[in-house]
C-alpha positions as CSV (number, residue, x, y, z in Angstrom):
1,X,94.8,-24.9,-37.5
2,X,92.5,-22.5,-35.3
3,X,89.0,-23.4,-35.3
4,X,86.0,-20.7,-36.0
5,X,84.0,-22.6,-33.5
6,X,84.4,-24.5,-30.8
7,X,82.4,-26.2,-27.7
8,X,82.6,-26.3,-24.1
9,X,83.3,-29.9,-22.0
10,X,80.2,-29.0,-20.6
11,X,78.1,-28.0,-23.7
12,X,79.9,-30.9,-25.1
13,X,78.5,-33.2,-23.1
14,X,74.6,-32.2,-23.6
15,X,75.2,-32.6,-27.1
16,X,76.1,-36.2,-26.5
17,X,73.3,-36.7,-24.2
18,X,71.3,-34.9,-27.2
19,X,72.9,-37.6,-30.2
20,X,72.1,-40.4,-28.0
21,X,68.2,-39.8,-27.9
22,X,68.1,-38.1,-30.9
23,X,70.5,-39.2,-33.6
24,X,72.9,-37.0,-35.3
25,X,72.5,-33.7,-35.3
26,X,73.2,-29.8,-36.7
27,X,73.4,-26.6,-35.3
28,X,73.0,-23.2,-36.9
29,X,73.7,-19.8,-35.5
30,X,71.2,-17.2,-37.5
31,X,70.6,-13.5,-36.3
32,X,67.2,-13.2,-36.6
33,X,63.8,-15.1,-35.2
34,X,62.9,-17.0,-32.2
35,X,65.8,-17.1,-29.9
36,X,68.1,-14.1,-31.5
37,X,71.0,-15.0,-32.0
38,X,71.3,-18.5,-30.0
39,X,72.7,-21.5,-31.4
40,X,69.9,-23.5,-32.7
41,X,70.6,-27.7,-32.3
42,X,68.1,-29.7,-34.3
43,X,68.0,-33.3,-35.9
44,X,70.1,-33.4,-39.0
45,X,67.5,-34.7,-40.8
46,X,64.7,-31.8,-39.4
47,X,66.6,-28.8,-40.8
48,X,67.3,-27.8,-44.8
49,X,70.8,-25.6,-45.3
50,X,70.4,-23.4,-48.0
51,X,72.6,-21.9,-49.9
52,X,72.4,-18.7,-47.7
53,X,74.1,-21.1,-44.8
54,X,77.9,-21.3,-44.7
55,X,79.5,-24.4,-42.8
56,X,81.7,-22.8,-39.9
57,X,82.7,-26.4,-38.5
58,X,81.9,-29.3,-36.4
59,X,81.8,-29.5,-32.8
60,X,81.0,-32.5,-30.6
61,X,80.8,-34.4,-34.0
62,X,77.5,-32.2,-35.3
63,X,78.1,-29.5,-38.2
64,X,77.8,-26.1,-37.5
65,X,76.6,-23.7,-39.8
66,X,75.8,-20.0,-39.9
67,X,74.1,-17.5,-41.8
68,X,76.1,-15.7,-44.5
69,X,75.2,-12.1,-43.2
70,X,75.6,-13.3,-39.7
71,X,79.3,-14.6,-40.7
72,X,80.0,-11.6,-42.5
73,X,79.4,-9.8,-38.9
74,X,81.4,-12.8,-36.9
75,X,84.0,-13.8,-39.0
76,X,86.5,-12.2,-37.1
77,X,85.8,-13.6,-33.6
78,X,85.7,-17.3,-32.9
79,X,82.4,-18.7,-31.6
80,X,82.4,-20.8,-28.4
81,X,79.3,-22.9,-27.8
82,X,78.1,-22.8,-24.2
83,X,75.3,-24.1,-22.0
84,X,73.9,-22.6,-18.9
85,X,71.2,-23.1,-16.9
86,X,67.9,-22.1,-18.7
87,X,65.5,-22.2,-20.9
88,X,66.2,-20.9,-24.5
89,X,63.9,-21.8,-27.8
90,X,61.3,-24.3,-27.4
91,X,62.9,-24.9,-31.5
92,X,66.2,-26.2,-30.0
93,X,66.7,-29.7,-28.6
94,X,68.4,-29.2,-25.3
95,X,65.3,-26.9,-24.5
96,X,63.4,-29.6,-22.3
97,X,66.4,-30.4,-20.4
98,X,66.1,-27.0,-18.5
99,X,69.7,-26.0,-20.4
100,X,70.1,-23.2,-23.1
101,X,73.4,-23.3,-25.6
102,X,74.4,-20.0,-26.0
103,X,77.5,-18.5,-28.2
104,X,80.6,-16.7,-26.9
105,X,82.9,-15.3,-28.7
106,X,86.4,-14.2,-28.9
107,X,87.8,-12.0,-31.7
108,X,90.9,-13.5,-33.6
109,X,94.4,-12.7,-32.9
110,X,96.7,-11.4,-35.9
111,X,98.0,-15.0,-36.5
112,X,94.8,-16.3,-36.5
113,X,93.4,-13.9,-38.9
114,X,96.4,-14.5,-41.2
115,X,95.9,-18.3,-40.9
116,X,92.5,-18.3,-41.5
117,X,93.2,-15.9,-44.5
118,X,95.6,-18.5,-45.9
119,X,93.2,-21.4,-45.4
120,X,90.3,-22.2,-47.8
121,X,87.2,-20.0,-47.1
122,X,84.3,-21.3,-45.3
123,X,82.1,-23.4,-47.7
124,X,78.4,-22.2,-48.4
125,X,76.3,-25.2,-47.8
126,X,74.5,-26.6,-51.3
């Protein structure tokens, strides 16, 4: 099964550094405020999903969502967390560690989309 989103070794490993002094955790890719359109990591517990948020998938063991208009625009590429050197949103966790996650993307090949198309959709969180 192809994945709509997936993580770097290296992003990968920030997140764990991130789960071991934070608990678990969430990200959500949005399109608007504060950083654009970087991936946002935050304490599961410190951010409400609405029902405007669908669940894209987990990476690094931490859910993933996005915002339905921003899926509508990305559902075609697959997302690929990153981290570089940086400093992104004082909002998002890896932020004091002088790192920034940032998406890539890669737009689906015909298989893909005709997997994906004969999977379940995406779920819209509650």
């Amino acid at each position: 099964m192809v994945n709509r989103v997936e993580i770097t070794d290296k992003a990968a490993q920030v997140v764990g550094s991130l789960k071991a002094q934070h608990g678990a955790l969430l990200f959500h890719q949005s399109g608007g405020c504060c950083d654009g359109s970087a991936p946002m990591c935050y304490p599961a517990n410190e951010f409400r999903v609405g029902p405007q948020d669908v669940l894209l998938g987990e990476i690094a063991g931490c859910n993933f969502y996005i915002g339905a208009a921003q899926f509508e625009y990305w559902q075609h590429t697959q997302l690929i967390i990153d981290v570089v050197p940086g400093r992104g949103s004082g909002f998002s966790l890896e932020a004091p560690e002088g790192v920034r996650f940032l998406t890539r993307s890669r737009v689906f090949t015909d298989d893909e989309v005709n997997e994906l198309a004969a999977a379940p959709p995406p779920v819209r969180a509650a």
